[in-house]
C-alpha positions in Angstrom: 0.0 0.0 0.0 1.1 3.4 -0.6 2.0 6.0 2.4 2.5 9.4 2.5 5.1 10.7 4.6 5.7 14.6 5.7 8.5 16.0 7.1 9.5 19.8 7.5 11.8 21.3 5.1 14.0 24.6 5.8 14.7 26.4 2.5 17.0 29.5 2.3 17.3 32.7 0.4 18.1 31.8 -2.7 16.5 28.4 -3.0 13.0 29.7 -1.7 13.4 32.1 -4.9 14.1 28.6 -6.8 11.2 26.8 -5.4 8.8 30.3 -5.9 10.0 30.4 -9.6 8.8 26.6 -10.1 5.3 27.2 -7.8 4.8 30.0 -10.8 6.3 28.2 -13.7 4.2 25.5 -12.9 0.7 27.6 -12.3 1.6 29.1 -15.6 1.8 25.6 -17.5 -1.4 24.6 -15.7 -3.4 27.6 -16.6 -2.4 27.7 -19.6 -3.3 23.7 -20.4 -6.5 24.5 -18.5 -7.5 27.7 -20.9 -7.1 25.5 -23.9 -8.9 23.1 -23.1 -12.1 25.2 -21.8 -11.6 27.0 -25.0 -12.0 24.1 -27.1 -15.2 22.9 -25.0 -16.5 26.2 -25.9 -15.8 25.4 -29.2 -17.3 22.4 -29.4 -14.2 20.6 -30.4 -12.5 17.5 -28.8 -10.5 18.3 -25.8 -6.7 18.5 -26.9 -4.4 15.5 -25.1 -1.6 15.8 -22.6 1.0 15.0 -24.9 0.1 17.8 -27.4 -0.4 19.9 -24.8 3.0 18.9 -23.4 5.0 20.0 -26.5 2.7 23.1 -27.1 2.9 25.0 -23.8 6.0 23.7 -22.6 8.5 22.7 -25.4 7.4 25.0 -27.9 7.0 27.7 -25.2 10.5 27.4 -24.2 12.0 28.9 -27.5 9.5 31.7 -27.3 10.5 35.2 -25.6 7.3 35.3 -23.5 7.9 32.0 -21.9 11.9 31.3 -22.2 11.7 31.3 -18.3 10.1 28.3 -18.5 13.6 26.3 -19.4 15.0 27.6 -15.8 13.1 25.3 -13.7 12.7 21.7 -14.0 10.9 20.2 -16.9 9.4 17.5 -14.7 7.8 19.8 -12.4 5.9 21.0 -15.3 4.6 17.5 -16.6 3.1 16.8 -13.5 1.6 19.9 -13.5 -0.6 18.8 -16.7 -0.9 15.4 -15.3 -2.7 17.3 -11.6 -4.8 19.0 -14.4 -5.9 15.6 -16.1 -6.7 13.8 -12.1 -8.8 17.6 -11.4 -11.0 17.0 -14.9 -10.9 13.2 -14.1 -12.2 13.8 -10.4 -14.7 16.1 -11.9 -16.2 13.8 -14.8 -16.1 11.0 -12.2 -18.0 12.9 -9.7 -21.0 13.5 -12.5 -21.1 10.3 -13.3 -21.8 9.2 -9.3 -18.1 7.0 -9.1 -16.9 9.7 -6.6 -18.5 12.6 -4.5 -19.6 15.3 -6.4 -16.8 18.0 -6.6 -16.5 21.4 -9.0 -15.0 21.8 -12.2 -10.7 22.7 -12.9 -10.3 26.5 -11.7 -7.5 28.6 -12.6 -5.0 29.0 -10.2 -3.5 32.3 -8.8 -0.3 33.2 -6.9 -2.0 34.5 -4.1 -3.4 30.8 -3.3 -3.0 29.6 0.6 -1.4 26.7 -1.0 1.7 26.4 -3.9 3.0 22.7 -4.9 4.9 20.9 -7.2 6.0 17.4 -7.5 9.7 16.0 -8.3 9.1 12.3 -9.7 12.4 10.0 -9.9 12.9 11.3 -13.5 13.6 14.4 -12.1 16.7 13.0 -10.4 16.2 14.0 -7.0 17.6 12.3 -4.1 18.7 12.2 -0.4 22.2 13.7 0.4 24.6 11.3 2.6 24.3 14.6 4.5 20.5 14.3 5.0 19.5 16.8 3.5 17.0 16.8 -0.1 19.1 17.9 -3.5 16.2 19.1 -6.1 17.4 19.7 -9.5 17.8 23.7 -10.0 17.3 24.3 -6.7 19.7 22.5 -4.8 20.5 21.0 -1.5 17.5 21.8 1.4 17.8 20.9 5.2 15.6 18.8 6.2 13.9 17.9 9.7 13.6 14.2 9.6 11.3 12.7 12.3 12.1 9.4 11.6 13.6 6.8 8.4 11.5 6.0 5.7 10.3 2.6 5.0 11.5 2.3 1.3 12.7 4.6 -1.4 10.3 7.1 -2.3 8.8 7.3 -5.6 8.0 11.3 -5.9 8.3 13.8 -3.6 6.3 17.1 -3.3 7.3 20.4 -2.0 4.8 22.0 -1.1 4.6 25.8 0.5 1.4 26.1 2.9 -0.5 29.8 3.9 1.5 30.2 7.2 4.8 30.3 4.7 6.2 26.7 5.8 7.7 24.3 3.4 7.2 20.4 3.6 8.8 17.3 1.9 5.8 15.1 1.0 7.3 11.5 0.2 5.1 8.6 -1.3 6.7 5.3 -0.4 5.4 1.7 -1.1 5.2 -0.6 2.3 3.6 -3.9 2.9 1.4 -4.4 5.9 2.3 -4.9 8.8 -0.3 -7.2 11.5 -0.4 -6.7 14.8 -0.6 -8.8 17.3 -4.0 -9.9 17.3 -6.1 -8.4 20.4 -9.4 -10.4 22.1 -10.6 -6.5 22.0 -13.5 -5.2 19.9 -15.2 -1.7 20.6 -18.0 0.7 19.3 -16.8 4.3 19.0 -20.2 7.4 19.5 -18.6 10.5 18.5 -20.2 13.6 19.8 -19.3 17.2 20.9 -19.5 17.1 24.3 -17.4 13.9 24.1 -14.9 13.4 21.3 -15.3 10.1 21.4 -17.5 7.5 23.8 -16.2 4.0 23.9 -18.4 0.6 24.3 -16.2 -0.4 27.4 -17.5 3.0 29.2 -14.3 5.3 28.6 -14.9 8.6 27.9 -12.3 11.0 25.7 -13.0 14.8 26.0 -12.9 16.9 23.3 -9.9 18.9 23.7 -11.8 22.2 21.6 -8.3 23.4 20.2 -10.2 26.0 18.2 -12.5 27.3 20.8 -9.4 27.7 23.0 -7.6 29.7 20.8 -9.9 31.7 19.6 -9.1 34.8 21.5 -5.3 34.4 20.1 -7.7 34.1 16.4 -9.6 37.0 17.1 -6.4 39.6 18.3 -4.3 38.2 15.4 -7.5 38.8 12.8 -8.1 42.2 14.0 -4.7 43.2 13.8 -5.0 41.8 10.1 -7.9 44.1 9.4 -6.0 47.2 10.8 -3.1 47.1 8.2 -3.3 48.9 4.8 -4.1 46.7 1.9 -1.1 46.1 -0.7 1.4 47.0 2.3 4.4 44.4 3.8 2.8 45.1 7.0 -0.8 43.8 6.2 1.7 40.5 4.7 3.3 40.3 8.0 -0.2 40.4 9.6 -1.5 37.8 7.5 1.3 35.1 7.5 0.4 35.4 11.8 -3.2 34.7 11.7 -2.3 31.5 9.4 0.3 30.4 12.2 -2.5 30.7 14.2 -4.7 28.7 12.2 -1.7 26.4 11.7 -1.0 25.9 15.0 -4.8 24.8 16.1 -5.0 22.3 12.6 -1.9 20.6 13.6 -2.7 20.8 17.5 -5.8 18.5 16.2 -4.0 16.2 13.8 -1.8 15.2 16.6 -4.9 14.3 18.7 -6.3 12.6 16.5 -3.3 10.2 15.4 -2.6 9.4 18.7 -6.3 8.9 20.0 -6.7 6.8 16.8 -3.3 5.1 17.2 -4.0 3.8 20.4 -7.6 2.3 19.5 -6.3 0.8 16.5 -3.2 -1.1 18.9 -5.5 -2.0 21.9 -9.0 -3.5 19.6 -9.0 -6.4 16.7 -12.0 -4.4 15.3 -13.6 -1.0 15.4 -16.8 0.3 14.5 -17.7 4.1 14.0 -21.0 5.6 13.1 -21.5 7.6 9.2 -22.3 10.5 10.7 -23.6 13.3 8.2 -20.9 15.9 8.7 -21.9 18.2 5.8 -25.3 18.5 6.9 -24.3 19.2 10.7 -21.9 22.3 9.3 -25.0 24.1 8.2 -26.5 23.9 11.4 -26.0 26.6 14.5 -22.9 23.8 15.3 -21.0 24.1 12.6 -17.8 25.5 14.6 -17.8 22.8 17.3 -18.6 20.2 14.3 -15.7 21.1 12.4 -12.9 21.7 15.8 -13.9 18.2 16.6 -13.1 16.7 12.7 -14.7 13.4 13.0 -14.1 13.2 9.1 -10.1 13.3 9.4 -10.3 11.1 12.4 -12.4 8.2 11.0 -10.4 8.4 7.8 -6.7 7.7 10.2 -9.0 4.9 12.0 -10.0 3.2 8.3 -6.4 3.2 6.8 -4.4 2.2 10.3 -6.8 -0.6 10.4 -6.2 -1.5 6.3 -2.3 -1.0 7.4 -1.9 -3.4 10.7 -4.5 -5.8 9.5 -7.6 -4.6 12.1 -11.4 -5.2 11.0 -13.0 -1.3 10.2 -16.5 -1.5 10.2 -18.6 1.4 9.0 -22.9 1.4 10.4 -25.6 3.3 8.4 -25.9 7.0 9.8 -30.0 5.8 10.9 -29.3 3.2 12.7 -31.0 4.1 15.6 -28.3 3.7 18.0 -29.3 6.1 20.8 -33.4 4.5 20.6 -32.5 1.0 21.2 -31.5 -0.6 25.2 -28.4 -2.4 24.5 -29.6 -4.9 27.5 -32.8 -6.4 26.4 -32.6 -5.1 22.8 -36.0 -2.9 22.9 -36.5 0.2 21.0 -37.5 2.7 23.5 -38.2 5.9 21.2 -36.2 8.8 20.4 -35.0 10.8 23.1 -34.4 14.9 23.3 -30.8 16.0 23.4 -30.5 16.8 27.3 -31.4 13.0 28.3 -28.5 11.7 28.7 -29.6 9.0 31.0 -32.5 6.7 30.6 -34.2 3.5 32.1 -35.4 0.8 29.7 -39.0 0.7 30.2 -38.4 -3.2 29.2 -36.3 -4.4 31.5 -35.7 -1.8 33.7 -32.2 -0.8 33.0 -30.3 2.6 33.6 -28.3 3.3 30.5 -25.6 6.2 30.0 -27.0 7.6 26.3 -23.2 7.8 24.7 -22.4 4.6 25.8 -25.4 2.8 25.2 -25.3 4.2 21.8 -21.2 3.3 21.9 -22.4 -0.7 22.5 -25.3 -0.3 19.9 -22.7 0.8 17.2 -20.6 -2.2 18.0 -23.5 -4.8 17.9 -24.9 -3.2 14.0 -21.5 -4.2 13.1 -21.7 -7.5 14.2 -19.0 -7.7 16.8 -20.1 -9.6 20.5 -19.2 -6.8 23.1 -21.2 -6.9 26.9 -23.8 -4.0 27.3 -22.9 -4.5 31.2 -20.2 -1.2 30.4 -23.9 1.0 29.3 -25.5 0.5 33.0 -24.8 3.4 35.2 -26.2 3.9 39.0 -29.3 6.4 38.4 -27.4 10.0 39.3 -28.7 13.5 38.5 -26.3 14.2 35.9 -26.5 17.8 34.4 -27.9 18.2 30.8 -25.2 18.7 27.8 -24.3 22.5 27.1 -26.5 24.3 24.4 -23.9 25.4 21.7 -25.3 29.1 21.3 -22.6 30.0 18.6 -19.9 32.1 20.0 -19.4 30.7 23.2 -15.9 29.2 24.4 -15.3 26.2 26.7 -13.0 26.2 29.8 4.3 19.4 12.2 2.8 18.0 10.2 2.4 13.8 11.7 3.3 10.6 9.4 1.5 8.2 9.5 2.5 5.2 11.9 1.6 3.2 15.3 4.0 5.0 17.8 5.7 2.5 20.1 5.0 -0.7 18.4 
């Protein structure tokens, strides 16, 4: 299986003016490719192929005066730049079609984008120094921050410049799985909001709310933003801190997120998560709290840890009607407003915590044997769930891997 593995790269003066000329160089090529071919749909002619393309806009261009500039970066960098354009239209025709979710059309890209990227393949004759550090060809030899060794040699790597003015070394590498030692374990996972995550054996993960914490550093930084003339190095200055900001909460939740799912995926043979409906939750009055928690990104590390060290992933259809139904005697009780968060069974007369009753009933629609015993709880006032009214706050990029196996 293929892995994707980050690590931080430190550029200096004159190679981060290399590695700006090929972010432009390679925008160029792509809008360029792109404006042909939405000219010839307007046309009503056949869209022209990569290889035509190829030799029009980049080998043709070269001997021209407005695009000489193109022969001082390397040519690689701008062949994958037609082949990202042929994935977006392939992505796009796929997503009509009902193979893939739905996603817009190719859009032009611009300089001012939060994200630049190109991508070195092994024809480009990259490598690792003996030194450690990454040579790229017309750039030269870039310090790296390595984490840890790679598994195998890489096939491409992309450098890629986010909005906070960072650079990274993306690496693709080929591994085999890898199984773990197999675990008597299985467990349901609830997520919710005020709970990351609810467990079928009763444990309970907070949700850490790195946005909501930082959101008073957000606010100063954005204001300060707003204050600074418009086309001035001080409004640049302004606006490269408020993405450090940003930066600093996204990867503050990644790193929760490989860890909390790192340590289900070693302790349980199999896991079962809910679908919840994300999309349709972010247009509700919870859409902040919804997307600081990012259940998406966190079931996604769950599904391909599992693929990776040979754990069962099971997925259960978002109506499954986890939170109706007593995981003791099996009865469907009814739906139940949002500030129950204990109930007794009518049935049988058992006193059931909602998350993890709901936790045991995910596990069960998945078809794994767990004990409902964890869902009983003594019958205790507990205080309803806080009302999210909108704008209140609550009191490096990772690789991918099982830490400490």
């Amino acid at each position: 299986m293929q892995l994707r593995y980050s690590f931080r790269l430190y550029p200096n003066g004159p190679q981060r003016s290399a590695l700006a000329q090929a972010f432009g160089c390679a925008r160029v090529v792509y809008n360029d490719a792109l404006r042909a071919r939405e000219t010839a749909r307007a046309g009503g002619e056949a869209f022209p192929k990569t290889g035509d393309l190829s030799k029009l806009l980049i080998t043709e261009a070269k001997k021209t005066g407005a695009r000489a500039w193109l022969g001082d970066v390397s040519a690689v960098v701008l062949q994958q730049s037609l082949r990202d354009l042929d994935t977006a239209y392939r992505n796009f025709f796929d997503g009509l079609k009902g193979k893939r979710p739905r996603m817009g059309a190719p859009r032009f890209k611009s300089r001012k984008d939060s994200r630049q990227a190109v991508r070195f393949t092994a024809n480009a004759r990259w490598k690792i120094t003996t030194g450690g550090d990454l040579s790229l060809p017309k750039v030269g030899d870039v310090r790296v921050k390595w984490s840890r060794n790679l598994p195998s040699v890489p096939s491409t790597v992309t450098v890629i410049k986010d909005a906070a003015g960072r650079y990274f070394a993306s690496f693709v590498v080929e591994t085999e799985p890898t199984t773990l030692p197999e675990s008597d374990q299985v467990v349901g996972i609830d997520l919710g909001l005020g709970h990351f995550a609810v467990l079928s054996d009763g444990t309970k993960i907070e949700a850490p709310r790195f946005l909501r914490r930082a959101e008073k550093k957000l606010k100063k930084a954005q204001q300060a933003l707003s204050r600074k003339t418009k086309g001035s190095n001080n409004r640049d200055k302004a606006r490269i801190k408020v993405a450090r900001a940003h930066a600093q909460v996204a990867d503050a939740r990644r790193e929760f997120h490989h860890q909390l799912s790192t340590k289900i995926i070693r302790d349980n043979q199999a896991i079962a998560v809910e679908d919840l409906a994300v999309k349709g939750l972010a247009r509700t009055r919870l859409a902040k709290s919804v997307h600081d928690a990012g259940w998406s990104a966190f079931v996604t590390m769950l599904e391909y840890k599992a693929a990776r060290f040979g754990r069962s992933f099971h997925r259960i259809g978002r109506f499954e009607p986890t939170s109706q139904i007593c995981s003791a005697c099996g009865v469907k009780d009814g739906p139940k407003p949002l500030h129950v968060r204990v109930w007794e069974c009518r049935e049988c007369g058992a006193v059931l915590d909602r998350d993890i009753n709901a936790a045991v009933n995910i596990a069960k629609a998945a078809g794994l044997v767990v004990s409902a015993c964890g869902a009983q709880v003594r019958p205790v006032p507990v205080p309803a769930q806080r009302v999210e009214a909108g704008t209140h706050r609550d009191g490096q990029p990772t690789v991918v891997g099982i830490p400490g196996h």
